[in-house]
N, C-alpha and C positions, 0 to 999 in steps of 0.2 A: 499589464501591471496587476490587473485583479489576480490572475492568477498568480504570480509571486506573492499579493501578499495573503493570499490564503494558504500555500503553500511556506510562510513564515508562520500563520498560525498555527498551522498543525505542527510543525516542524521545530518552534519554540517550544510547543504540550510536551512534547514527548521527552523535549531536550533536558529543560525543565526538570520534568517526574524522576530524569535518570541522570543529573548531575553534570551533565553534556553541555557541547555549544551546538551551533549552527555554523555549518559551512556552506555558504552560496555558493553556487558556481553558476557562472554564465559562460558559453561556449560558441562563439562565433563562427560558423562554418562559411570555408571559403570555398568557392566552386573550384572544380582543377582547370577550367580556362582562365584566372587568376591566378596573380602569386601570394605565398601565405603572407608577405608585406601589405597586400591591398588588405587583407584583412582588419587592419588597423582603425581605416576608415570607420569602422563600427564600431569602434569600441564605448565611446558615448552612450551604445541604445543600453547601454547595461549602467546604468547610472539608475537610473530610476526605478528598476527592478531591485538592483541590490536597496535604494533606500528602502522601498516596501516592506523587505527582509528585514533588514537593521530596526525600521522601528517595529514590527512587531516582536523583536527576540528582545531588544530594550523595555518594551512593557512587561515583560516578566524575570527581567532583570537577567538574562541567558547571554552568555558568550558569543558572540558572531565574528564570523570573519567572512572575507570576500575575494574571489578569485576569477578573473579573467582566462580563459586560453582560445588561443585561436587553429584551429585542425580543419579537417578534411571532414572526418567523421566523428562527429556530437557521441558515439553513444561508447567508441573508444576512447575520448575524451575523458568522459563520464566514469568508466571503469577503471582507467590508468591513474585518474586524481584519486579517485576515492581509495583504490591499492594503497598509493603513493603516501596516503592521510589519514592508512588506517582507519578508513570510517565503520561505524557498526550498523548505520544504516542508509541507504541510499532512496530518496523520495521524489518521485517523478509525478510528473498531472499528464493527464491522459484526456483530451477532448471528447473522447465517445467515438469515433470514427477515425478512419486512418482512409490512407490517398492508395497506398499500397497493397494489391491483393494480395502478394505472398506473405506481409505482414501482419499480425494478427492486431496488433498494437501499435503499429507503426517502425519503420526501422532502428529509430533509437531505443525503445524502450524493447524490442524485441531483440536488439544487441546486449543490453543492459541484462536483460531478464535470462536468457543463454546462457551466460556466466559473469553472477552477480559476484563480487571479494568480498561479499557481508551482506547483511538480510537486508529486503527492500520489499519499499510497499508503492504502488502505483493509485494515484487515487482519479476518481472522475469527479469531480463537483458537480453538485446542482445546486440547487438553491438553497442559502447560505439556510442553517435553521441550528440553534443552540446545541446541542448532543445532551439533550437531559435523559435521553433514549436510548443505546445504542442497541444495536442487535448484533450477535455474532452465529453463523451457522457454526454447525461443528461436525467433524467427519473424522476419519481414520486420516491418518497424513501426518507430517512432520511442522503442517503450517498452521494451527490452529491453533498453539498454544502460544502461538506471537500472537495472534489475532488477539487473543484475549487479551495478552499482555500489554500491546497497544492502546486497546480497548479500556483496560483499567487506567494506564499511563493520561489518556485524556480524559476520561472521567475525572480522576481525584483531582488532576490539577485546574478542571473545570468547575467542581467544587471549592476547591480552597481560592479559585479566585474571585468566583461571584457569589457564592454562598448557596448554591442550590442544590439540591439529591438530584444525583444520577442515577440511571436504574442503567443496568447492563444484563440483559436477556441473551443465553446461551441455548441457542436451537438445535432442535433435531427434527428430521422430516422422514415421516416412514410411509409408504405405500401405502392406501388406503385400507387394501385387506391384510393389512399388517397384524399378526399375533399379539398375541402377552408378550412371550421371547422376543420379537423384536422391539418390542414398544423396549423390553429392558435395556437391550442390547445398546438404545438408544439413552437413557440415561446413565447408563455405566459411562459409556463416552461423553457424555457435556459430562459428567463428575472426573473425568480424566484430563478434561481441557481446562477446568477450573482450580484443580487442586493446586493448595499452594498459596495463593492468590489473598491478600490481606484486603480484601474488597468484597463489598454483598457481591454475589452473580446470582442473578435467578437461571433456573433452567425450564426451558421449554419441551416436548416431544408432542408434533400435528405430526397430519395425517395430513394428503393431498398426492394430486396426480403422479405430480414430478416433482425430483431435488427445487429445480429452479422455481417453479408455481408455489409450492411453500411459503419459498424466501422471499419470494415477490410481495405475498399476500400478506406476510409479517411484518413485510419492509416501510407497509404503510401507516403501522401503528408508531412508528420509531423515526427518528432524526436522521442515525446515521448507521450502516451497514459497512460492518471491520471482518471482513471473511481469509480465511486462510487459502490458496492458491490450490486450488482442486485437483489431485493425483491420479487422472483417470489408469494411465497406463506408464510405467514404471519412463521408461523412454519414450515420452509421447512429444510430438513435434510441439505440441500443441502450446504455445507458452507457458499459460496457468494454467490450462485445463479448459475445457468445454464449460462447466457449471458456472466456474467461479464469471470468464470472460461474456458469460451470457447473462449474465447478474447483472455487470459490470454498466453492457448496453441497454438493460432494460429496465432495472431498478429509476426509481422517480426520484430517488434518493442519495445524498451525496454516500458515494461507495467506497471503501477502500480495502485492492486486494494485496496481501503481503504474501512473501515467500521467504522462505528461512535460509540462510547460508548453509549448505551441507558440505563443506567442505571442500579441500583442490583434487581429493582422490575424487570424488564422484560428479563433479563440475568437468571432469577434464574426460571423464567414462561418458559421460551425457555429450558432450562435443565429438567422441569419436564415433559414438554410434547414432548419431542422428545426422549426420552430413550428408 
């Protein structure tokens, strides 16, 4: 239950900022030594999840609706509704650890993430803490200017409901014997992932060992960490990347990493060449 209804708070911010509802979904998976009729039996445990849901989208006065299915596998579940409902984003929580070695994330969310029908962000919680802070790394990618957008989407509407400044911090982390040249190279991009944007953004550029040590060391000035899904290599098995999934487990801070819809041509090229 906590997590649903942290998951309705975030999930009402955003809905909220862009004029949207909330679609719950709860997904009861039936083992195949059962038939999908036994499923049924469960159908209850999702009562109290969806309330979670409904009143936090009721508090900021957001659309919700609620949907039951019962399948085999949670994470085709998950992509077949959201197709079917047109969604524009799909919003998963993530424990910190998975049961699964070949999974990076776990099987659902590593189904999910393979080939998402619209942009999705995976979040880890920690411990609940206002977002008067947020941080956003920023890097060359396609996912970075969700992050922010995100990023600003709970802000303002974090503002406008409690009355308080948000600061929102756009990072850049360069090597330690990093030049001029790059130090710039580093603000040309936070100015690239900001623009546009009807919101202060401050921008950062440290210095430190590694990408991830940076973000670490940043992450402790700040509430919450909204990163874009890290591109290490064009077709990399890797769900989101190395940096952002290492963020992910080691930040102290509630994290969330998103990744952008790129479309059915290049979702279906990324499926054939990584099987």
């Amino acid at each position: 239950q906590r997590q649903a209804r942290l998951l309705g708070i975030l999930g009402s911010a955003i809905a909220k900022d862009r004029d949207g509802e909330v679609f719950a979904l709860h997904v009861v998976q039936v083992p195949m030594q059962l038939s999908i009729y036994e499923g049924r039996r469960f159908l209850k445990e999702a009562r109290p999840l969806f309330e979670e849901v409904i009143r936090q989208a009721r508090e900021l006065d957001v659309p919700v609706r609620t949907m039951i299915r019962i399948g085999r596998h949670v994470g085709k579940a998950i992509v077949d509704t959201a197709r079917k409902r047109d969604a524009n984003l799909i919003l998963l929580s993530w424990p910190g650890f998975t049961r699964s070695e070949q999974a990076a994330f776990g099987r659902v969310i590593d189904h999910v993430a393979q080939n998402p029908p619209c942009d999705m962000a995976v979040v880890r919680f920690k411990r609940r803490e206002p977002p008067r802070r947020i941080l956003v790394p920023t890097a060359d990618g396609p996912n970075v200017r969700l992050a922010v957008e995100m990023a600003v989407s709970m802000g303002r509407q974090y503002e406008q409901q409690y009355g308080e400044k948000v600061t929102i911090t756009a990072l850049y982390v360069c090597p330690p014997e990093a030049d001029s040249a790059v130090e710039r190279r580093g603000r040309e991009a936070i100015a690239h992932a900001v623009a546009g944007f009807d919101f202060p953004i401050e921008g950062k550029v440290v210095s430190a060992p590694d990408v991830v040590t940076g973000i670490l060391q940043q992450a402790e000035e700040h509430n919450l960490v909204v990163m874009g899904a890290s591109e290490e290599r064009l077709f990399e098995r890797m769900v989101f990347g190395t940096v952002s999934e290492r963020v992910a487990r080691q930040c102290p801070k509630t994290t969330i990493i998103v990744k952008r819809y790129q479309g059915p041509v290049i979702s279906w090229l990324k499926r054939l060449l990584t099987r």
